[in-house]
N, C-alpha and C positions, 0 to 999 in steps of 0.2 A: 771182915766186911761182908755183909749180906746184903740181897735184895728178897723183894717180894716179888711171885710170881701170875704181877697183875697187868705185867706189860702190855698193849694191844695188840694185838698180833694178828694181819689180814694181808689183802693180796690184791695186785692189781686186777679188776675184770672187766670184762666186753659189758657195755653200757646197752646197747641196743637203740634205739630209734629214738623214744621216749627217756632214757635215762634207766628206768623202774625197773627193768632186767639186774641194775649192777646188785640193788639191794637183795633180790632174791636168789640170784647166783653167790652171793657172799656170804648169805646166810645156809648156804646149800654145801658149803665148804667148809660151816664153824668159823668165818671170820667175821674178827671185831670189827672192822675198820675195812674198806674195800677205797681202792683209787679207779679212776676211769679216764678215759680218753672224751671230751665233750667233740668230737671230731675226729676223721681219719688224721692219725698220726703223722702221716706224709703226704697229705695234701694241702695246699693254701686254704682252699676255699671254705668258709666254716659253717658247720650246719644251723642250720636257724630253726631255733625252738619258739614256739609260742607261752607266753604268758603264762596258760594254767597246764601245760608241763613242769615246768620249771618248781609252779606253786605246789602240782602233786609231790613232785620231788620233795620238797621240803615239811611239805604234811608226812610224807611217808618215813621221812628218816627221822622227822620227828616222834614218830609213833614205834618204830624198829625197837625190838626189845633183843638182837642177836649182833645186828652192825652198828655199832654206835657212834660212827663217824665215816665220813664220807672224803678223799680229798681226790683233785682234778689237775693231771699230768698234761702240761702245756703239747702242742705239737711238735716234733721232731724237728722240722724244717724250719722253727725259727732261729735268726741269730743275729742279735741286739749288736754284736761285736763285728759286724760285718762291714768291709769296705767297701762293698761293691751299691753306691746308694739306692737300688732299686730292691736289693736284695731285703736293705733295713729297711725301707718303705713297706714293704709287704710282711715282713718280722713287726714288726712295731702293728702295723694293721691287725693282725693273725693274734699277736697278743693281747690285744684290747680284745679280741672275739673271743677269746679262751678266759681270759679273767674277769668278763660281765657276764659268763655262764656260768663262773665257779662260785661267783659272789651270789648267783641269784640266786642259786639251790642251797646255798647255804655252807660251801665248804671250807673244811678247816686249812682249805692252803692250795695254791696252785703252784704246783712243781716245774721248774724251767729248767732247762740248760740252756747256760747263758748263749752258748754258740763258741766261734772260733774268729779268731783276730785274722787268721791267714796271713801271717807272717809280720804281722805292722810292730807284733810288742802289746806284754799289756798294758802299759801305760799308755801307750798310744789311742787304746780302745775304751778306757775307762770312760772318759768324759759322757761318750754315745752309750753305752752301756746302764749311765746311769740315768742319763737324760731319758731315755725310753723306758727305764722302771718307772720313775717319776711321773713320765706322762702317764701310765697305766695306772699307777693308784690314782693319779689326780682325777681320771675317767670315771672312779667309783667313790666320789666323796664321802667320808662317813662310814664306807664300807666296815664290815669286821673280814674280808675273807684277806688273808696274807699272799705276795708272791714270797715262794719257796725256793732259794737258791741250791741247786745239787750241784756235788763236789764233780766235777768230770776226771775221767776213768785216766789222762795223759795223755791221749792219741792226738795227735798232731800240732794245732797250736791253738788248742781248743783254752778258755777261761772260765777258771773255777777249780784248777789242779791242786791248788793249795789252800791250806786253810790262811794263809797271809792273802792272797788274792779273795778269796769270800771277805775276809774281813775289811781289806781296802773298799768294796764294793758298797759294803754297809757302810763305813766311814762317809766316805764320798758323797753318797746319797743321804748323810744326816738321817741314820736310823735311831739315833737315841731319841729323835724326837717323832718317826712313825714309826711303830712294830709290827707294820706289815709287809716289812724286810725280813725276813728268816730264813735258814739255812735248813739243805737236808740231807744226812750225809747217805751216800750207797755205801753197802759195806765192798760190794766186787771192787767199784771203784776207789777204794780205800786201796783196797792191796793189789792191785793193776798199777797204782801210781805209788807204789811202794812202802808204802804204811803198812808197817807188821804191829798187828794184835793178837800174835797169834799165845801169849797167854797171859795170864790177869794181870802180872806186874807190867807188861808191855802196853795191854791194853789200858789200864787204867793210865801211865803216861801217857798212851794218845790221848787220851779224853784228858787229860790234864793239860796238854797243851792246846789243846781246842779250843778249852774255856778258858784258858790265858790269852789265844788273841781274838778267837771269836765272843766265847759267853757260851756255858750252855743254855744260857736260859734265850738263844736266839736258835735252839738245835729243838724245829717243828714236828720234823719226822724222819725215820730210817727209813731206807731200800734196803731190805735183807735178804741178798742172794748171796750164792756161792760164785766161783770163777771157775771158770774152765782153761784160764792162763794162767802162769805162775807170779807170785809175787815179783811187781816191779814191772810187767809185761806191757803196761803202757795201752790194753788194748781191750774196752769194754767189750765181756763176754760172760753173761750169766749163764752159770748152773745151778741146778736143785742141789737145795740144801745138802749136807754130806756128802754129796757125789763131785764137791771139785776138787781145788786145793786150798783151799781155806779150810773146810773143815768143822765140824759139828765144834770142838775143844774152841777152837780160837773164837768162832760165832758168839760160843756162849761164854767164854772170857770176857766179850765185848758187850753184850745184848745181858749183863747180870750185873754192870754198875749200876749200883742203885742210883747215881743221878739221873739214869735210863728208864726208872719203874716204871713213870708215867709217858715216857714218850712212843708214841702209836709207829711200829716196825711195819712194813708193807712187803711181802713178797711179789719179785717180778722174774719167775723164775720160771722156764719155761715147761714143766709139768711132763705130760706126756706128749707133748706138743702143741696142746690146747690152754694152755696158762697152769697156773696153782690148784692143786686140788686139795681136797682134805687129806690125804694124807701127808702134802708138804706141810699143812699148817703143823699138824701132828709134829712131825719130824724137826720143825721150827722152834713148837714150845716143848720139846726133849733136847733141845741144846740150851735153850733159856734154864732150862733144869740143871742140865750137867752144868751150867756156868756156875749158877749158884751151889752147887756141891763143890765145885771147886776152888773157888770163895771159901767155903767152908774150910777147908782143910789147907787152905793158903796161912 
């Protein structure tokens, strides 16, 4: 079993005021693909862009000949699954600001964590969980930009630890009939919540049971960091590539299924402090390599 080594492979960056920084800084690291924050990650209140921001945005990625995709990481503080109702009132608000910034530039997906139940069950929380995706596509009629469901890492009683839980969610919400329901999986958060790929026959079973009850053809986009917890630890914490316990082998065990070629991988890794640099890209596409070598020899 082979792949090709034409995966996308970029890195979450600081956006700046206008947006236009994320492309230049992306391009300044050798990434395909850059994600960005349309807002401070931990604050409610969301920035307001003007009209022909938004439209430069969209002229300039459309002209980029080094980033060729752009996608936009909802805010931290939302959470759809919340009981406390002031909390969804201002998650639901905070959502619609983040997903009519992502559709307006043009991007291929806005990344959510769903949030956390706080103890109710997640059956208890589906209904509001779905209810408030729904209202946010219905906010961008016609739109092409997708919300992007991420797997969460298991820390407390947070929704989305399992791929039966993303899949209920799309069920619920009758995604067979909008596709701008999609999932994104983190690789830390894979093996935080106990998911070992740590080599091709394992990995390829995860992905095998993915698209048994998800679909890969609902799998948008990867987070590809390392862990600085051990498998199982229940506790999102990224490291740079090879320096956690996941490990360059397992990464590229996972990151070298070819139903993966085309799906855009994102590092959110914290660099030298200051995010991804090129040489985590490097260090990214030399485990995509060593995957497919060991592919080879499987």
């Amino acid at each position: 079993m082979t792949a090709a080594t034409t995966m996308p492979i970029g890195a979450h960056v600081r956006a700046g005021g206008d947006l236009l920084p994320a492309l230049a800084r992306g391009a300044e690291i050798g990434a395909d693909v850059v994600q960005v924050f349309t807002q401070s990650p931990r604050a409610w209140k969301p920035r307001q862009y003007g009209d022909e921001v938004l439209e430069a945005y969209r002229d300039a990625q459309a002209r980029a000949t080094q980033v060729r995709q752009t996608f936009c990481h909802a805010t931290y503080l939302i959470n759809i699954a919340a009981a406390d109702p002031e909390v969804l009132a201002r998650s639901q608000a905070c959502l619609l600001a983040n997903f009519a910034v992502a559709t307006a530039i043009g991007a291929r997906g806005l990344v959510l964590h769903v949030g956390s139940h706080r103890g109710r069950g997640f059956e208890a929380s589906l209904p509001q969980v779905v209810d408030a995706l729904l209202r946010t596509l219905a906010d961008q009629p016609g739109g092409e930009c997708p919300i992007v469901l991420e797997n969460a890492a298991g820390t407390g009683d947070t929704v989305g630890r399992t791929f039966d839980e993303l899949a209920a969610i799309l069920q619920s919400a009758g995604s067979d009939d909008d596709r701008r329901l999609l999932v994104c999986l983190d690789t830390q958060h894979l093996w935080a919540s106990g998911v070992d790929y740590g080599s091709v026959d394992k990995a390829d079973a995860v992905l095998a049971h993915f698209d048994d009850v998800v679909g890969l053809d609902r799998l948008q986009c990867l987070h590809l960091n390392d862990s600085k917890v051990e498998l199982g630890a229940n506790r999102d914490r990224h490291e740079n590539i090879g320096e956690g316990t996941i490990g360059t082998d397992a990464l590229g065990a996972l990151l070298s299924h070819p139903a993966l070629v085309a799906v855009p991988a994102i590092l959110e890794v914290p660099g030298d402090g200051h995010g991804a640099r090129a040489q985590d890209l490097a260090t990214a596409r030399a485990a995509l390599a060593r995957g497919i070598d060991l592919r080879h020899r499987s």
